[in-house]
C-alpha positions as a Python dict, from the first residue, in 0.01 Angstrom:
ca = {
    (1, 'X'): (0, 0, 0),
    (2, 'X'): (-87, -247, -267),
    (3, 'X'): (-435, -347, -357),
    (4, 'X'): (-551, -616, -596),
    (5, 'X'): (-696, -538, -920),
    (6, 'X'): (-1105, -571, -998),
    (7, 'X'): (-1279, -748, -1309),
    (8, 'X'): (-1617, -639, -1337),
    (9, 'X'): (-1848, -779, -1657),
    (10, 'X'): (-2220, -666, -1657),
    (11, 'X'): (-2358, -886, -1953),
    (12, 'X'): (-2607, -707, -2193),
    (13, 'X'): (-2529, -379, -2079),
    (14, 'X'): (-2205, -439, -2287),
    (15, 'X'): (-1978, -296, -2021),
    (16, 'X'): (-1659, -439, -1921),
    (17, 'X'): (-1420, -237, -1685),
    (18, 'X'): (-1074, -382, -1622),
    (19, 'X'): (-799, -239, -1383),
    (20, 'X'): (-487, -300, -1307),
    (21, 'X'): (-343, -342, -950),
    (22, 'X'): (-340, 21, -771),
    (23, 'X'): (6, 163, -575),
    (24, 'X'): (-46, 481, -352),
    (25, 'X'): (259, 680, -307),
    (26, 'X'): (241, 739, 53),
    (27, 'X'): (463, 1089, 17),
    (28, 'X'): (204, 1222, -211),
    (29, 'X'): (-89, 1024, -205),
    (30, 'X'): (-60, 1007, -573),
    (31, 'X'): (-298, 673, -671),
    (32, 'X'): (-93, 445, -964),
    (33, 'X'): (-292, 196, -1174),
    (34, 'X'): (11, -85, -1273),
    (35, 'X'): (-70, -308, -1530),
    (36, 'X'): (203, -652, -1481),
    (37, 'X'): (109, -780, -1843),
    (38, 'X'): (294, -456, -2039),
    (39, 'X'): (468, -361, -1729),
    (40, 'X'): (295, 42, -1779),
    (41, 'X'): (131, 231, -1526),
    (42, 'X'): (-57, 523, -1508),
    (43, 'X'): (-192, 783, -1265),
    (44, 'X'): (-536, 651, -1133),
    (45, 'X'): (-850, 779, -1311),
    (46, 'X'): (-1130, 880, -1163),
    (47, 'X'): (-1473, 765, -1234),
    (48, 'X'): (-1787, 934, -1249),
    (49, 'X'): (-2138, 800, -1182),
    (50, 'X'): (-2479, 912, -1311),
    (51, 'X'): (-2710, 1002, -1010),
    (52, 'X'): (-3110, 1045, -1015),
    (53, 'X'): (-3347, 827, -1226),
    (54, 'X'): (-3788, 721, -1167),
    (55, 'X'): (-3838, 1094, -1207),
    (56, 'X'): (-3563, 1281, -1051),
    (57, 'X'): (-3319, 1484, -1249),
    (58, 'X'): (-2975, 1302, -1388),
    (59, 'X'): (-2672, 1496, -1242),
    (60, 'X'): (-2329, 1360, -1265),
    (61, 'X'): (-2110, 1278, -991),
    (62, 'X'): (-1711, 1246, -1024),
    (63, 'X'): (-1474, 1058, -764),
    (64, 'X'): (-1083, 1197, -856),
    (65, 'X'): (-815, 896, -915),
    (66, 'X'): (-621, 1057, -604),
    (67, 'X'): (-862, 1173, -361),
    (68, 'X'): (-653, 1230, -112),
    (69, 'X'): (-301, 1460, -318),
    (70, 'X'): (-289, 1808, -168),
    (71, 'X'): (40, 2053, -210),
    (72, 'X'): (272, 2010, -464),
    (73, 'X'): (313, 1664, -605),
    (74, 'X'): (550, 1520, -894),
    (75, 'X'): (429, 1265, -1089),
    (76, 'X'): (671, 971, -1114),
    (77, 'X'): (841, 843, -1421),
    (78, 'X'): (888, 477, -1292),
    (79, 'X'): (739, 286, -999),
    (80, 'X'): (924, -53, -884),
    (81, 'X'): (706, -290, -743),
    (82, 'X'): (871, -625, -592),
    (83, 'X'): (1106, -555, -809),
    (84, 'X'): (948, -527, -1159),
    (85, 'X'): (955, -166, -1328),
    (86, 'X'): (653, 17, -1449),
    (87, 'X'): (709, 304, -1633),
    (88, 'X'): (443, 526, -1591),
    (89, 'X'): (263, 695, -1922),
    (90, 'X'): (-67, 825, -1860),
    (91, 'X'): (-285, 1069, -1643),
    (92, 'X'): (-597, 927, -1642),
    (93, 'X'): (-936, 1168, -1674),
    (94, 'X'): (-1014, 1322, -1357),
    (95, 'X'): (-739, 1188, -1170),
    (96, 'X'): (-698, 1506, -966),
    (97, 'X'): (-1056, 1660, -1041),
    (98, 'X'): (-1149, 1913, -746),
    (99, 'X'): (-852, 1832, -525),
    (100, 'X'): (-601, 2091, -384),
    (101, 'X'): (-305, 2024, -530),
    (102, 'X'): (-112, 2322, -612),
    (103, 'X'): (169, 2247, -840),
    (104, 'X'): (220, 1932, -999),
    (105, 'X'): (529, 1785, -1173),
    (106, 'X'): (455, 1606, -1502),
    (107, 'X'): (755, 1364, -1631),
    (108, 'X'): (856, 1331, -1996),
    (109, 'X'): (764, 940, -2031),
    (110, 'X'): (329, 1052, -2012),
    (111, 'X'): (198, 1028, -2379),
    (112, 'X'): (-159, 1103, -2279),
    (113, 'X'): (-310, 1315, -1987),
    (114, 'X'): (-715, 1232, -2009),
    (115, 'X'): (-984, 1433, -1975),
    (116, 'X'): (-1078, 1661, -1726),
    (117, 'X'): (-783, 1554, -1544),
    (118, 'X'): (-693, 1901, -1318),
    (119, 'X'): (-1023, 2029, -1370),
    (120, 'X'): (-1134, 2272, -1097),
    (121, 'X'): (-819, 2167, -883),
    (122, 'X'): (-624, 2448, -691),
    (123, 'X'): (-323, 2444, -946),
    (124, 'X'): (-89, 2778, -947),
    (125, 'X'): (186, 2572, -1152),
    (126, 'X'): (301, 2321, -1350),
    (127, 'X'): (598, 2174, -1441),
    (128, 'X'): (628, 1957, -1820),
    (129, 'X'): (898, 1762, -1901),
    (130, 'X'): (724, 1685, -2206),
    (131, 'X'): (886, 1767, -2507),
    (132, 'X'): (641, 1690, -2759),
    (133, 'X'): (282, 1917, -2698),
    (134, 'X'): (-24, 1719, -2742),
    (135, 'X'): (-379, 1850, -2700),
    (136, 'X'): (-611, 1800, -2398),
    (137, 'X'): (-896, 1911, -2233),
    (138, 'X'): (-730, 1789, -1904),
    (139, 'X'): (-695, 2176, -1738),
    (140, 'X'): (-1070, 2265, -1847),
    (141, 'X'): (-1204, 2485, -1588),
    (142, 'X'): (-931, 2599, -1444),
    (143, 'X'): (-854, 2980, -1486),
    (144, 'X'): (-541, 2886, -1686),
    (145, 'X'): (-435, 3259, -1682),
    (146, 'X'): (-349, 3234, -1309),
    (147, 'X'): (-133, 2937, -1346),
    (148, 'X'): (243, 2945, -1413),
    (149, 'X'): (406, 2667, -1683),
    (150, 'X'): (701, 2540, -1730),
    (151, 'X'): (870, 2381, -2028),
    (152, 'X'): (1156, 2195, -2161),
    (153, 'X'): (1400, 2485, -2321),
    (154, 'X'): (1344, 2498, -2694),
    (155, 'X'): (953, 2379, -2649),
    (156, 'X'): (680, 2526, -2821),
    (157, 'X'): (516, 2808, -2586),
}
């Protein structure tokens, strides 16, 4: 499924938000964010939204990139798209906050994996491909001494 990209500019508040077109792998329900200009795509971020206000309390509410991913997934390295090539090189921040997936692949072309990005999800294992460690906050609260990884022999622990 393919869905057109939003612009959104709220002038004076000094906020601009610009996505790409979206591509939802209907195996996995794994949410893409493709970007046609630099031909990279990413894994969906989520967004989070600030709740309350006139006198109520401020909470914080999160909606995961991939609302829908359960199971085991594996990220992909490459979508094709009418047939233009997007290799994919991010995890966005809360992509798969609160969702059940259980193990998740993670391909050696993602340079950054954003915050948040497993947090309190129902992961038992992972799977890197990446050979190069870099550091994140993206498995914060998760009980990280239940969860099996996986590494590229010769990797740094």
């Amino acid at each position: 499924m393919n869905k057109r990209g939003i612009l959104v500019a709220i002038f004076g508040l000094i906020t601009l938000t610009a996505a790409g077109d979206e591509y939802t792998d209907s195996l996995t329900n794994v949410v893409y964010t493709y970007h046609p200009y630099n031909n990279s795509a990413c894994v969906k971020a989520g967004r989070t939204y600030i709740i309350g206000g006139y006198g109520e309390e401020l909470t914080e509410e999160v909606e995961p990139g991939s609302l829908k991913a359960t199971g085991d997934i594996a990220i992909q390295e490459m979508l094709v798209i009418d047939g233009q090539k997007y290799t994919i090189n991010s995890i966005g921040e809360y992509a798969f906050y609160l969702s059940q997936i259980t193990k998740v692949v993670i391909p050696r072309t993602i340079l950054s994996i954003g915050v948040d990005a497993f947090a309190f999800s129902d992961l038992v294992s992972v799977v890197s491909y990446i050979e190069e460690p870099f550091d994140t906050d993206a498995f914060r609260y998760l009980n990280t001494s239940n969860i099996i990884l996986y590494v590229p022999n010769g990797c740094v622990e």
